[in-house]
C-alpha positions as CSV (number, residue, x, y, z in Angstrom):
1,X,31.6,-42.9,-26.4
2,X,28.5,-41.8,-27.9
3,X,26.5,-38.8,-26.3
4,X,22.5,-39.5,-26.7
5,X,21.2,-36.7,-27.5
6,X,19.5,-34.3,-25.4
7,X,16.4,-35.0,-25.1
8,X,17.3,-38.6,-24.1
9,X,19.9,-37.4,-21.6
10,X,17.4,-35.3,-19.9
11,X,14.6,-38.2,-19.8
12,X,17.8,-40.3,-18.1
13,X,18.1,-38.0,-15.7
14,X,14.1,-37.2,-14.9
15,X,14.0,-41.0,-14.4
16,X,17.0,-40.8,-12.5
17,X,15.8,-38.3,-10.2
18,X,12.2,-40.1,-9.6
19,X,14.3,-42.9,-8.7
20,X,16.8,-41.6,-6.3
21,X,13.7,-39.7,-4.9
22,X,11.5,-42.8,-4.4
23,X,15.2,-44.5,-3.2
24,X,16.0,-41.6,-0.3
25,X,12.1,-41.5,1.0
26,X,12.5,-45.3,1.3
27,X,15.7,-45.3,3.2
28,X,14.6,-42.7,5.0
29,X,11.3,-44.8,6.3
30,X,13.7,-48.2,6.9
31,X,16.1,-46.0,9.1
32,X,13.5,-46.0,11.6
33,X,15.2,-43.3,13.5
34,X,13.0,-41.4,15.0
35,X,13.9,-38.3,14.0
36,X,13.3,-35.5,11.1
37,X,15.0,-35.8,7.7
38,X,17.1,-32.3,8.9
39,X,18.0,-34.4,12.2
40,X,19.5,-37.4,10.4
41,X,21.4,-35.5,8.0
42,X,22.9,-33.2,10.9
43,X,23.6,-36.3,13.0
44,X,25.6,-37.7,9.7
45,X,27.5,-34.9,9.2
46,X,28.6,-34.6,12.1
47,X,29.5,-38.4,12.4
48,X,31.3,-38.1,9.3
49,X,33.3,-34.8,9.7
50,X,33.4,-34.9,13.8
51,X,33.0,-32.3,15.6
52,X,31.8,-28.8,14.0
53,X,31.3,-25.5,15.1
54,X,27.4,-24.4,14.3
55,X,27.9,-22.3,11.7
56,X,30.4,-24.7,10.0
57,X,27.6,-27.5,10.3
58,X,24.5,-25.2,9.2
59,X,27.4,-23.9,6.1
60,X,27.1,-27.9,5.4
61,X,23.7,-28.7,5.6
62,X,22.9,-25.5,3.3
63,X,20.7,-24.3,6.1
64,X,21.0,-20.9,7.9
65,X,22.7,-21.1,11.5
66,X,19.0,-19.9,13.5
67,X,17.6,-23.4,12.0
68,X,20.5,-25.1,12.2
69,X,20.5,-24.2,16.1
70,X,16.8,-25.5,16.4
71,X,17.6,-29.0,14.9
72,X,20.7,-29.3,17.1
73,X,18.6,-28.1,20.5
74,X,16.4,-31.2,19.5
75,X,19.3,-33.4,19.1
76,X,20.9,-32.3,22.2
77,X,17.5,-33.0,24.1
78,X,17.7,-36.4,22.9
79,X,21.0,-36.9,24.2
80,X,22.4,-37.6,20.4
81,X,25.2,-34.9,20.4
82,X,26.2,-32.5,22.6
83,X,27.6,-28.9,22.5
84,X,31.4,-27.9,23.9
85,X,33.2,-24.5,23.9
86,X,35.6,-24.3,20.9
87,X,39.7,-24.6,22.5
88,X,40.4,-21.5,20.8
89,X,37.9,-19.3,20.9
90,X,35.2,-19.8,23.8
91,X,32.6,-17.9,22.1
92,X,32.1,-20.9,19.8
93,X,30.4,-24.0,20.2
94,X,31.4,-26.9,18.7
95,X,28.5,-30.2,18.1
96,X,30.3,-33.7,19.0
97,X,28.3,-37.3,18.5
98,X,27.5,-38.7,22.2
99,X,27.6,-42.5,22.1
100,X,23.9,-42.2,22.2
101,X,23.9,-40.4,18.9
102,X,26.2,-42.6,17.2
103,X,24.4,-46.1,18.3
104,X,21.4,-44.3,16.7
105,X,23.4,-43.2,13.6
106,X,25.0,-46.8,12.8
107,X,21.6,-48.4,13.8
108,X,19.8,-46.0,11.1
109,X,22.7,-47.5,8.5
110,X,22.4,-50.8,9.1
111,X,19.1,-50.6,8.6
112,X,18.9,-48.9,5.5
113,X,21.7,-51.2,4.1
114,X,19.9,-54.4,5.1
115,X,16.9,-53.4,3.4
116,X,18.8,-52.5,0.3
117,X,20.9,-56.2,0.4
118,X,17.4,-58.0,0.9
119,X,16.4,-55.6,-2.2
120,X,19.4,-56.6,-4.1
121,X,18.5,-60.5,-3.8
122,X,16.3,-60.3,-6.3
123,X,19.1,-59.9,-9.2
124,X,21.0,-62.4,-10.8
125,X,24.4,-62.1,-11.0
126,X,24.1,-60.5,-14.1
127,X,22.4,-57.9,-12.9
128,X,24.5,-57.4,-10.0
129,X,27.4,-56.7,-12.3
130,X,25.1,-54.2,-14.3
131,X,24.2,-52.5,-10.9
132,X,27.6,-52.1,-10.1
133,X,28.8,-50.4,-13.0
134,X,26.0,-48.4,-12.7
135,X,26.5,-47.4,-9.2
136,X,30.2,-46.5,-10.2
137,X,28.6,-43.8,-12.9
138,X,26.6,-42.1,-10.3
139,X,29.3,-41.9,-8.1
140,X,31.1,-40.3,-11.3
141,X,28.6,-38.5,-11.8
142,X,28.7,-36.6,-8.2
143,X,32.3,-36.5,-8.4
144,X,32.5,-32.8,-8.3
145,X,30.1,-32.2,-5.7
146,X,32.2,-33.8,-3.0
């Protein structure tokens, strides 16, 4: 395959990043949750990993554990997670979903994706196909960021 050159590659991916930009702010306004953009993303990780100790989630979300604390306390007064002692060591606390917090998570989801499938009506099959291969090169692309 055929590198473009530079200069091209870095348009691409100024292009790319106005896009995924404009895509995420989108989402973010479909989800509808309610909450901040740091509450979302905590609520996520959580749901995805399951339960975490505070410094593990803050590690996670690339923030530092005093913020990370803040953004829990508000999740925990909306009765989206909650907050246990660790098995092993009782001087941790580990951050669990509630049922509350995961109704809100999958609701936020569903949302987004519905808007993106009434988005994705637009395209012929065609371009369907194209989006897909596309999609799959992104996902390349983050790869190695897990």
């Amino acid at each position: 395959m055929i590198r473009p050159p530079i200069v091209e590659r870095e348009l691409l991916a100024a292009r790319l990043r106005l896009a995924v930009t404009r895509l995420n702010r989108r989402l973010r306004a479909e989800a509808d949750s309610g909450l901040t953009a740091s509450g979302i993303s905590a609520l996520a990780t959580i749901g995805r990993r399951g339960p975490l100790p505070l410094g593990e989630l803050a590690a996670a979300e690339g923030v530092k554990p005093p913020t990370m604390t803040a953004t829990v306390a508000a999740l925990e007064a909306e009765g989206l997670v909650a907050r246990s002692a660790d098995g092993r060591d009782r001087r941790v606390s580990r951050v669990s979903l509630t049922a509350r917090g995961r109704q809100r998570l999958d609701r936020a989801r569903t949302r987004k994706t519905a808007y993106l499938a009434a988005r994705l009506e637009r395209l012929d099959e065609v371009q369907l196909e194209q989006l897909d291969r596309a999609v799959a090169l992104f996902e390349l692309v983050l790869e190695e960021d897990g």
